[in-house]
N, C-alpha and C positions, 0 to 999 in steps of 0.2 A: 883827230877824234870827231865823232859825227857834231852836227848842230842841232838845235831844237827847229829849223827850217827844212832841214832832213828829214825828222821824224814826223813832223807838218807835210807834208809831201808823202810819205810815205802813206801814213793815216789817210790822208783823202783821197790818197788813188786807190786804197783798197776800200773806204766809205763809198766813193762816186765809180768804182769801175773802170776809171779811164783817167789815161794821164790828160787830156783834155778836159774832163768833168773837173778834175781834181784843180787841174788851173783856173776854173771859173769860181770854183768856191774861193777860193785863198785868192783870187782879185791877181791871179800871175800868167807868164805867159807861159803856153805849154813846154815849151822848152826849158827853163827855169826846173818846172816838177818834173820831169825827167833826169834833169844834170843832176838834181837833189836827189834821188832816188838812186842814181849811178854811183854819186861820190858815198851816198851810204852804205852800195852793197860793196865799194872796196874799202870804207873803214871795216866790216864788218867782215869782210875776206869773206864772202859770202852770197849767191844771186838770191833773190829776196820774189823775184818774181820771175814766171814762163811768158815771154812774150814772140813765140811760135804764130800763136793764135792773133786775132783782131783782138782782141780784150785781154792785160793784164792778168793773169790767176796766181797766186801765192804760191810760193812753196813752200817745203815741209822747215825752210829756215825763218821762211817771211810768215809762217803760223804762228812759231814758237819766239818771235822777235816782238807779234804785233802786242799784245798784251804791256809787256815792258814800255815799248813806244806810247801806249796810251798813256798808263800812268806817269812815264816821266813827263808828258806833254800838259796831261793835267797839275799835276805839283809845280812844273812851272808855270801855269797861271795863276795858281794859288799864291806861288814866291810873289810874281807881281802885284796880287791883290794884296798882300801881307806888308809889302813894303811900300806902298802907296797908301794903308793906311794906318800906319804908322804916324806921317802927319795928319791922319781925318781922327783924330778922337774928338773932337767938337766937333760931329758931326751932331745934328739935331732934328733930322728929320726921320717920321716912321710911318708909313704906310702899312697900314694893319688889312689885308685882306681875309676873309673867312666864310667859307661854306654856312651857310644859314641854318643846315641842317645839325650843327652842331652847337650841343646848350650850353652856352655857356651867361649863366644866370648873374656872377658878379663883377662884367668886363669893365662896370664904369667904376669899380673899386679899383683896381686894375689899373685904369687909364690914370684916377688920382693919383696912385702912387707913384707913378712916372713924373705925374704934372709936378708933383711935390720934390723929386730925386733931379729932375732936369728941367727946369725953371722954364727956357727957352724950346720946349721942345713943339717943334710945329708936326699935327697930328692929324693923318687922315683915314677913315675907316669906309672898307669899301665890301661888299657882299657878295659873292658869285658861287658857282659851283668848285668841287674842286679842283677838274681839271683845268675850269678857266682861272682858278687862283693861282695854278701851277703856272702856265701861261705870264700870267702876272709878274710873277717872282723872276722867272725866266727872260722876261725881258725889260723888266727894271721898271716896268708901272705900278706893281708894291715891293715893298723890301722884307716884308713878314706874313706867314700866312698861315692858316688852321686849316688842315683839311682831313680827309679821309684817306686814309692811307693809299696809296698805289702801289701796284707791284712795280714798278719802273720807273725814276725821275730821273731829268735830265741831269747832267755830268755836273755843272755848275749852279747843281742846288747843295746845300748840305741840311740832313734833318734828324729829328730824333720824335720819339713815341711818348706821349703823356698820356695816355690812357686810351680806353675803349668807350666805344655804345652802342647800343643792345640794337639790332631792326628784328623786324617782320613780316609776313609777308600779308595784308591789309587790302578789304574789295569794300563794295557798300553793302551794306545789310540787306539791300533790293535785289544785288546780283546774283543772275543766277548759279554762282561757286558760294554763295553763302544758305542755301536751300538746302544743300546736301551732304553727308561726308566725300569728299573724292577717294578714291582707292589709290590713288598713288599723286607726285607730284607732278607727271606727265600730262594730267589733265587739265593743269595749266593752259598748255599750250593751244587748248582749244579755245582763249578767250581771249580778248586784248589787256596787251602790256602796257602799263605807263612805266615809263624809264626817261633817268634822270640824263641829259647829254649836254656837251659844253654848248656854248655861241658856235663853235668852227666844225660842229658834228660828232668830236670825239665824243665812246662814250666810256662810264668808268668801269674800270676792271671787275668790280662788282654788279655792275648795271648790264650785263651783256643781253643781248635781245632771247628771250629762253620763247616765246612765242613768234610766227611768224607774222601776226599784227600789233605794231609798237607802234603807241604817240610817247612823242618826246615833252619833256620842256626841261627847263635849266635850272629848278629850285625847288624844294620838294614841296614849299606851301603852296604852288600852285599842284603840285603832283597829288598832296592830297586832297585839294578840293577836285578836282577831276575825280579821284575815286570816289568821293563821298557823293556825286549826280552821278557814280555807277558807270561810266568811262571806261572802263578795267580796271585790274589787279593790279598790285605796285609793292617794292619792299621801302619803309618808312621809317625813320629810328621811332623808339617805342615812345620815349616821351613826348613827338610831335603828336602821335597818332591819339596818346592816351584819353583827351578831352574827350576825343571823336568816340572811341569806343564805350566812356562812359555812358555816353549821351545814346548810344546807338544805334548811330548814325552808321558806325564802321566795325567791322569784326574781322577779328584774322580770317584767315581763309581755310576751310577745316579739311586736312587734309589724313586720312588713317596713317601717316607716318606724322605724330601730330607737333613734334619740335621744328619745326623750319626756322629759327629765329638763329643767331649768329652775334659774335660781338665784334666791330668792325674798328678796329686801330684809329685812331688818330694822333696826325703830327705834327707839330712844328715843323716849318721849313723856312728858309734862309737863303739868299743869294753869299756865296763866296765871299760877295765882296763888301756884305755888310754884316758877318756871320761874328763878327768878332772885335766890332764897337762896341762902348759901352751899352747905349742905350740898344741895342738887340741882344744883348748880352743880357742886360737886366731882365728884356722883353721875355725870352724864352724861360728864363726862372722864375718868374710873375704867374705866364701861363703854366709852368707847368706843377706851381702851386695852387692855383684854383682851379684848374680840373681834378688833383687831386682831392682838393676839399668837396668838391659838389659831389653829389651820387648822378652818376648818368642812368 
């Protein structure tokens, strides 16, 4: 019957393209990812790939095979997370990462309630964008994190949804998109963008460049003081921006199709491998009891 070093091999010659590539990821030699590959397509009584060609290509077996292979490859890193901590429930460390852009008005009631539930708990809180929080979680520099939903996280996160918050789309009251109604949302495009993007250039799936002049930065309190010196246009959750339009400093952007405003997810997210201590465990039912309490 195949191995999980099989389905390993398999998975990263169709990821990397080449049984060569696929040996540099997995640290083996290419030979190795090839035997693996051979000895699966005869448990499987099955070839799994055309190799005719310079380059690997799937067949119509190794299509309907890959899906299976992922998921059994992920649930067993899960077994091994599962059972390694098994002995960590004294585990007492939580690194708390979170998008700035998200209110969250009662986090130091929050944090008492841990301090009070686990005595010994060593606590650090750290601030970025989302996708650099994702980042974060993904390579074990925090172990919890609030962010703005993504269409796509990596394999070894696990998350869920505690609520929404409202943005819009926000210029300075000097600029010239706040002089006029626009006739549509295309005339956007004729002014610059500020958009949110990580440290390493990603940017988020809500944030995509809709103008062809974007400045970037990583956090929205600078995003909106840029708008507010008239910079560009920018989408803002509503409660940062609110102070700004009182004052009238800032105004949506008036557009004759005039709801452009959206409610954008936000998640809890988790590494695998801390998804299911106590203390992340407690973490994610904390938060996701005072965002429901606050109004976003």
């Amino acid at each position: 019957m195949f191995s999980i070093e099989q389905l390993e091999a398999f998975i990263a010659t169709v990821e990397c393209g080449s049984f060569s590539s696929a040996a540099r990821k997995l640290g083996k030699v290419q030979s190795a990812i090839s035997q693996h590959v051979m000895n699966l397509e005869i448990d499987c009584n099955s070839q799994l790939f055309e190799r005719q060609g310079r380059y690997p290509v799937l067949t119509p077996a190794g299509h309907k095979l890959l899906p299976y292979a992922q998921a059994t490859v992920q649930q067993h890193k899960r077994l091994i997370q599962q059972a390694t901590g098994l002995s960590n429930e004294g585990n007492q460390q939580l690194t708390l990462a979170l998008d700035e852009g998200i209110l969250l008005s009662g986090l130091t009631s929050l944090l008492a309630k841990l301090e009070v539930e686990f005595p010994l708990i060593e606590l650090e809180c750290l601030s970025a964008s989302s996708k650099d929080v994702i980042e974060m979680i993904e390579s074990g520099r925090a172990t919890c994190g609030l962010i703005f939903s993504e269409l796509v996280l990596p394999d070894t996160l696990d998350f869920e949804s505690i609520g929404s918050i409202k943005f819009d789309v926000y210029v300075s009251s000097q600029h010239a998109l706040a002089q006029s109604v626009a006739p549509h949302v295309d005339a956007l495009r004729l002014h610059r963008q500020l958009a949110i993007r990580s440290r390493n250039h990603t940017a988020s799936s809500f944030h995509q460049p809709h103008s062809p002049d974007v400045w970037y930065a990583d956090n929205y309190y600078l995003l909106l003081d840029l708008a507010i010196h008239g910079f560009g246009w920018c989408l803002l959750p509503t409660h940062l921006a609110h102070a700004e339009v009182h004052s009238g400093r800032l105004v949506r952007v008036p557009v004759a199709f005039e709801q452009l405003a959206w409610y954008t997810n936000v998640d809890v997210i988790q590494h695998h491998q801390y998804a299911q201590d106590s203390i992340h465990r407690r973490t994610r039912e904390l938060l996701r009891q005072l965002f429901k309490g606050q109004s976003q």
